[in-house]
FIDRENMAR-737934 format. One record per residue: residue in three letters; x, y, z of N, C-alpha, C, CB in turn. Coordinates in steps of 0.2 Angstrom, whole numbers, plus 5000, padded with zeros to 4 digits. Atoms other than C-alpha are relative to their C-alpha. Glycine has a CB too. Layout:
<rs>
ALAXYZXYZXYZXYZ;...
</rs>
This chain:
<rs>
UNK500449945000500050005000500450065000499550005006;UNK500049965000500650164995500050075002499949985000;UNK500349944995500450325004500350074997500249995009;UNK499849925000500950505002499950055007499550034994;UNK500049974993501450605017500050085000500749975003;UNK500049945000501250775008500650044999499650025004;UNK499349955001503050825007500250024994500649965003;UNK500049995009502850804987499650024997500149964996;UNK500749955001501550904986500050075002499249975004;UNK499749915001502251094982499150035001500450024989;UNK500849974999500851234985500250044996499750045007;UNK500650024996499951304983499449934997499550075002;UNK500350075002498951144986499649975006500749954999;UNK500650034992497451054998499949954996499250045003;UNK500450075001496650894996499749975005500449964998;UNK500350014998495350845006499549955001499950035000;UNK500550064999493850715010499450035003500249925005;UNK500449994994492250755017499349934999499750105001;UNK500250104998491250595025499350025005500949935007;UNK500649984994489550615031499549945003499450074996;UNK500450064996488650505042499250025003500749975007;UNK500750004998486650495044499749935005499550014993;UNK500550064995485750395059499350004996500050015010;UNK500950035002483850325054499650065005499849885005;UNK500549934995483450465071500250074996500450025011;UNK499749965000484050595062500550065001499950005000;UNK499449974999485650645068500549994994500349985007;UNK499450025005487250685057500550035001499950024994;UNK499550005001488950705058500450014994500149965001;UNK499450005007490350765045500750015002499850054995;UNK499150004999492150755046500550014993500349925004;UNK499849975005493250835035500950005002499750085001;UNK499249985001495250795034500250024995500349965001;UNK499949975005496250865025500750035001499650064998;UNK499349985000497950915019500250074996500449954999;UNK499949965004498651085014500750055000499650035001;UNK499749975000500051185009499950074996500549974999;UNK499849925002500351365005500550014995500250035006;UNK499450005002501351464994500750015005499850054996;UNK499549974993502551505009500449955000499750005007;UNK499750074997502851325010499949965007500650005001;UNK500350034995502051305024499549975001500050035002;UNK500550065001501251135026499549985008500649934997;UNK500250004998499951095036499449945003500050044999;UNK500650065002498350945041499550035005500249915002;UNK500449984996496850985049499349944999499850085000;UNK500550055001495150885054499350065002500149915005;UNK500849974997493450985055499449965002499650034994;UNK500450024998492050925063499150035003500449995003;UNK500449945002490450985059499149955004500050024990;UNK500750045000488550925068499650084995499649985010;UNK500449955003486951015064499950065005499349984997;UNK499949964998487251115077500550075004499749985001;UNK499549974999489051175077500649964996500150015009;UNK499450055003490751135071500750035003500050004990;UNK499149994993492851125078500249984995500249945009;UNK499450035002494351125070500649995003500250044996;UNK499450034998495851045073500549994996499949955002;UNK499549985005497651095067500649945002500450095000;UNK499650054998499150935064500450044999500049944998;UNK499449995004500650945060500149964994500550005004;UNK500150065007501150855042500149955002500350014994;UNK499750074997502050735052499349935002500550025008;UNK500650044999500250665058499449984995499850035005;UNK500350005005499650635041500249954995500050074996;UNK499850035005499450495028499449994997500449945000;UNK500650015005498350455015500249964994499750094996;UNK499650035005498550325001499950004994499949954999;UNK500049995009498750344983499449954997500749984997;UNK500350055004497850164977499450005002500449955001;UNK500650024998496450174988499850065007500149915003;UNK500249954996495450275000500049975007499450044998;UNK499850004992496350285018500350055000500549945002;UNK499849954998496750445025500249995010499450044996;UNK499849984994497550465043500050055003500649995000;UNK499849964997497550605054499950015007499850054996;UNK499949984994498050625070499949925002499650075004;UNK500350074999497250475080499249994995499749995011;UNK500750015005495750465066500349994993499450065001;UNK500150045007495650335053499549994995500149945001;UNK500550015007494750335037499949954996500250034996;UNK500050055006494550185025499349984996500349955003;UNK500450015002493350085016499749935001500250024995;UNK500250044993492949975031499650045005500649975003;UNK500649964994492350105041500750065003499649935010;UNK499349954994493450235053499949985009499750125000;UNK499949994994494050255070500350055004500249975001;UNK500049924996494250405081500149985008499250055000;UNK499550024996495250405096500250065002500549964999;UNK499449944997495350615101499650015004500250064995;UNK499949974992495450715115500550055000500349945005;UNK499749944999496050885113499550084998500849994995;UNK500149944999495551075115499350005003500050044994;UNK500649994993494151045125499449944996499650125002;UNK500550045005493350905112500349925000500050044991;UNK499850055001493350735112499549954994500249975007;UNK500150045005492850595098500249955001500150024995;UNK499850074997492950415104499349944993499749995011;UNK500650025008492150265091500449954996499650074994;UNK499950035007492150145078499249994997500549925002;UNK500749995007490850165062500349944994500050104995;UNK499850055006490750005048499750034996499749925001;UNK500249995006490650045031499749955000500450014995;UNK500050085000489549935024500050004989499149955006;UNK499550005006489949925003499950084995499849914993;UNK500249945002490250084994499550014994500750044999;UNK500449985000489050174983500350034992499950045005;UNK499649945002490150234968499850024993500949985002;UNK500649985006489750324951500249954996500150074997;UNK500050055004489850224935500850044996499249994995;UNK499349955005491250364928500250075005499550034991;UNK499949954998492250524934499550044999500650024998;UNK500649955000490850664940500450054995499850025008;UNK499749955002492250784933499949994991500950005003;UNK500050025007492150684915500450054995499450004998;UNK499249975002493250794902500350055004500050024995;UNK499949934996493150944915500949975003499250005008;UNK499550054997494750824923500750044995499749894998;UNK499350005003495850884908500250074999500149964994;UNK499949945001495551034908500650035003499550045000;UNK499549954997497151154912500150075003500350014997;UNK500349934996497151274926499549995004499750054995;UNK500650014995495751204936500350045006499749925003;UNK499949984992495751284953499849935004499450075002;UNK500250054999494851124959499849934997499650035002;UNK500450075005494250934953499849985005500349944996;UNK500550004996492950864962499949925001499550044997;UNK499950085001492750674966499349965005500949975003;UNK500450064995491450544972500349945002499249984997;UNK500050094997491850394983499449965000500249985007;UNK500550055000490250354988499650045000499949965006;UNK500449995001488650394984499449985007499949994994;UNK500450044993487850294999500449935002499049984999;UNK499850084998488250145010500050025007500749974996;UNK500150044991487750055027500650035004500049905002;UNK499550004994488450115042499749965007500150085002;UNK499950044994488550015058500450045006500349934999;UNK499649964996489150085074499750055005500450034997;UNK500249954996489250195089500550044999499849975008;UNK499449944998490350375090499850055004500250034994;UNK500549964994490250465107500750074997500049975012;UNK499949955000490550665104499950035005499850024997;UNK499849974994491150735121499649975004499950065001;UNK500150054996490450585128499150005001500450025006;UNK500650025002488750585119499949964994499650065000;UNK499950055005488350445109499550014994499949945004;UNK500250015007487950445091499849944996500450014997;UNK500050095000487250275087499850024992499249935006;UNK500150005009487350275065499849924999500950034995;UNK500150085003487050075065499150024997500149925007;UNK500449995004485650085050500150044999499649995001;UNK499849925002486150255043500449994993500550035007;UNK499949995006486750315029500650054999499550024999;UNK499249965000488750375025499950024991501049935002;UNK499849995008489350455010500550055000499350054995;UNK499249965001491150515004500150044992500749935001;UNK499649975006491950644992500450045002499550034994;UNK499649974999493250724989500350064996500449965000;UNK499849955001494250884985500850004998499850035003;UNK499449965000495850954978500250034994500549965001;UNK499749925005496851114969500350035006499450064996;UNK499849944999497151254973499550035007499950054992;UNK500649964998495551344979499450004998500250064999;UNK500850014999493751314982499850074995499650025010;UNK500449965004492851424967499950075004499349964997;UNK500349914996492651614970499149995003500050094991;UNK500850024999490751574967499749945000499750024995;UNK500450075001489851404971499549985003500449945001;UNK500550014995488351314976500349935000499150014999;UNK499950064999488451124983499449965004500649995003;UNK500350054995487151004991500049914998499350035000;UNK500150075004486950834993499549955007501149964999;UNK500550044994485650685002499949974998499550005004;UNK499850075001485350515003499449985004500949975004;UNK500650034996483750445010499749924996499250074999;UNK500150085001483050255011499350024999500249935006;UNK500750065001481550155011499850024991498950035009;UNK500050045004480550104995500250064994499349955000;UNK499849925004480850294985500550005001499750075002;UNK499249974997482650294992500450034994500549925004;UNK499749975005483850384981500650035004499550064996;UNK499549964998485450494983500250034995500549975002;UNK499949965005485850634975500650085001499350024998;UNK499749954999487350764973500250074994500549985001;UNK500049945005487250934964500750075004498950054998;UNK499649944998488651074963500150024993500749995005;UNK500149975006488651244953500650035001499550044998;UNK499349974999490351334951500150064993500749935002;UNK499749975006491051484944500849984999499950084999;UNK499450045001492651424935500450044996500049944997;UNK499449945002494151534930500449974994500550025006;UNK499650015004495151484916500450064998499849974996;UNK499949945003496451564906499850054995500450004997;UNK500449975005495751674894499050035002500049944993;UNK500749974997494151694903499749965005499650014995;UNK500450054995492751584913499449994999500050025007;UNK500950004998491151514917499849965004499649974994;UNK500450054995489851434925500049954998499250015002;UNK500150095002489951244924499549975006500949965001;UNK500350034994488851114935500049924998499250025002;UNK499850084998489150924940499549995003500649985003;UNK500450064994487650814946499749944999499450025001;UNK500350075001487250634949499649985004500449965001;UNK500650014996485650574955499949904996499150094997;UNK500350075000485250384960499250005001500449955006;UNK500750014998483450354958499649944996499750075000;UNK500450065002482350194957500649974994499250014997;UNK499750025006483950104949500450024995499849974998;UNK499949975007484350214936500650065000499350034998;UNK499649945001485950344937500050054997500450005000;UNK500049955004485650514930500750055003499250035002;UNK499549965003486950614924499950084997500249964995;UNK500149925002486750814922500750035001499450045004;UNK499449985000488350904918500050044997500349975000;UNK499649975007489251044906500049984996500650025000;UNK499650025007490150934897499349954998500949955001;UNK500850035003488250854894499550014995499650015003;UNK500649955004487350994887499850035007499349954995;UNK500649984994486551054904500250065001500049955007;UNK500149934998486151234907499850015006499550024996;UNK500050004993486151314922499350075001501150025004;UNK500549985001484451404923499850055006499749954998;UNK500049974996484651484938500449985009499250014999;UNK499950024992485551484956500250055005500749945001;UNK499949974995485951554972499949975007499650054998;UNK499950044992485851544992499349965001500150065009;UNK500750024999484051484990499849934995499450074998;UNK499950055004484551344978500450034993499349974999;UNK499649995009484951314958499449964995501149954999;UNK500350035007483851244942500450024993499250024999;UNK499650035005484751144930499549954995500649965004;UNK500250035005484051094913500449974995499750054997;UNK499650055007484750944901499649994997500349925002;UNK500650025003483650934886499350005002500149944998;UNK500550014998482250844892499750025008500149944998;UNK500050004991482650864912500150065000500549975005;UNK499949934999482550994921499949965010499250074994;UNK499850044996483350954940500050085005500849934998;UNK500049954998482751084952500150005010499450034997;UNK499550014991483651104974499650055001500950015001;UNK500449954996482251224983500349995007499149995001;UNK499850014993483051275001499450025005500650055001;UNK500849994998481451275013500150035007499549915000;UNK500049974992482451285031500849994999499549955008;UNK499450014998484351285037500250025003500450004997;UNK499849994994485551305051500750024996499849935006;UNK499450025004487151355045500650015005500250064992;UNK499449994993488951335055500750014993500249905007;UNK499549975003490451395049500749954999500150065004;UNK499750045000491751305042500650024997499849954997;UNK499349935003493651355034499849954992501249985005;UNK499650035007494051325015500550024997499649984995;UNK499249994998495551315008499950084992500749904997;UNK499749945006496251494994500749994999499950085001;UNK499150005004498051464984500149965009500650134997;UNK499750044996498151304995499949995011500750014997;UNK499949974992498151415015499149985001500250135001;UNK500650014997496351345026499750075002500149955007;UNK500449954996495851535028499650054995500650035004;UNK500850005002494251545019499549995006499849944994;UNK500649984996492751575029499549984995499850065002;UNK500449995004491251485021499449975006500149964991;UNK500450044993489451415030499749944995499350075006;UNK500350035001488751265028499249995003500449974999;UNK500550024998487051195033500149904999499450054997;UNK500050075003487351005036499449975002500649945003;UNK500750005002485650985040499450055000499849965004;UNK500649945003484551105028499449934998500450074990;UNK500650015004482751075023500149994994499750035001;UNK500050005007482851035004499649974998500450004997;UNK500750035003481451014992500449974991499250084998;UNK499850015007482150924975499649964995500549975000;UNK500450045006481250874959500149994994499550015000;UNK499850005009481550814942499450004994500549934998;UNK500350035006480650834929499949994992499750015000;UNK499850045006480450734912499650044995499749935001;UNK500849985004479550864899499550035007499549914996;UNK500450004993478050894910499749955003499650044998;UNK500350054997477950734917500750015009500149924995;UNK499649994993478750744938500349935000499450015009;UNK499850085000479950584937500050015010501149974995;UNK499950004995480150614955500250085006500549964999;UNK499849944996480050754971500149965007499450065000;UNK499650014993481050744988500050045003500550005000;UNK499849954995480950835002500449975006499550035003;UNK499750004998482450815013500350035006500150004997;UNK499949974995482650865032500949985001499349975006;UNK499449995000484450805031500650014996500049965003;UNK499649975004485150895016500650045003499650044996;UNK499649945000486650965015500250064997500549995001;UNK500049975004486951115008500550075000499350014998;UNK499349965000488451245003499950074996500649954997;UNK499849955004488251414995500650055003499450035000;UNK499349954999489951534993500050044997500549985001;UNK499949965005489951694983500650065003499250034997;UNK499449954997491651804988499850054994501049975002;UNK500249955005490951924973499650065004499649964994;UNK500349954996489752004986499849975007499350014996;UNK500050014991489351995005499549934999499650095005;UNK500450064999488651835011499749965003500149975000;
</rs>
């Protein structure tokens, strides 16, 4: 196995995971490691920890950081990542995180969500799905309150570049029983040389069937903002209504440095629906969406 310890990874530069875990009661969890350097050279790891009603960061050093090249395992500090489950083992700044969580098999797409977006040169960012959904098993006590996810619902993707888009929206959810589905949309403005645009990446599992809406598709971005986004492909038309949200404050990364300010909501209200023409293939409302708007163009 493989690993990369970050020391060959010039800045500016990040690369991240964020891994969100749903229980059947409605509680959720996300964790966020991640590794970054700066132009400076100054290298760095940290792990975020976000409920729906607050979130904590935690700064390593690089020495406490590995992550594998061939397969998704990521290390930081005492907390393990893989594709078996994690374990958490901390206890520092006034926060502790104790536990073991079972994956149970991942979720993953049929193809890169980035599709030719991947080659392009100059990204600020590329964007990655591990899992779209998959079983969790387990207990994880947060300052010594317990999180029981066994029957729940995980999902992983990842990040890395430079720098989170000047402008972006993101959400994503995952719900069971006999309608169950999982679905991740994000809109971004995208900078190249010579100029830029709005691009959007979305994959939606529903009743068996993967839908695919993207740029490099044809798919028009018909409207977005903090209150959502509607995205039209030909026939579809794939629209995110924000109904309620709690938002907490998280870092992200610019030219590689963790000192961005952006807010999430990891559990917003969201209403999503697709439709075929004017036939409804499907509508969702979602009490444990997550959802991400950032525009550093105007106040936020």
């Amino acid at each position: 196995m493989k690993f990369f310890h970050g020391a060959k990874k010039a800045g500016p530069y990040f690369e991240g995971w964020y891994l969100k875990h749903q229980s059947p009661e409605g509680k959720s969890l996300a964790l966020i490691p991640a590794f970054h350097a700066g132009r400076d050279g100054r290298r760095s790891v940290s792990l975020q920890i976000i409920t729906d009603s607050g979130s904590c960061w935690l700064e390593y050093p690089e020495s406490q950081f590995r992550a594998c090249e061939s397969s998704f395992r990521v290390e930081v500090g005492q907390a393990v990542f893989h594709e078996g489950g994690m374990e958490a083992s901390l206890c520092r700044d006034g926060l502790s995180l104790r536990g073991t969580l079972r994956y149970g098999p991942f979720a993953p797409l049929r193809s890169d969500i980035m599709g030719p977006f991947r080659f392009l040169p100059g990204m600020q960012c590329a964007h990655g799905v591990i899992s779209m959904g998959h079983p969790l098993e387990g207990v994880l006590y947060l300052n010594g309150a317990p999180l029981n996810f066994s029957g729940g619902t995980g999902y992983i993707e990842t990040d890395r570049g430079r720098s989170f888009p000047e402008a972006y929206l993101w959400t994503q959810c995952a719900w069971q029983g006999t309608d169950g589905g999982r679905l991740m949309l994000a809109v971004a403005s995208i900078p190249l040389p010579g100029g830029s645009f709005t691009g959007c990446i979305c994959a939606l599992f529903h009743q068996g069937r993967e839908y695919r809406l993207a740029t490099y598709r044809g798919a028009r971005i018909e409207g977005w903002s903090a209150s959502g986004a509607a995205v039209r492909q030909g026939r579809l038309l794939l629209s995110a209504e924000v109904l309620e949200q709690r938002r907490q404050i998280l870092r992200a990364p610019a030219e590689g440095r963790m000192e961005r300010g952006i807010h999430e909501s990891l559990c917003a209200t969201v209403r999503y629906r697709l439709w075929n023409g004017e036939t409804l293939l499907f509508q969702h409302t979602d009490p444990q969406a997550s959802f991400e708007y950032s525009d550093q163009r105007q106040a936020e």
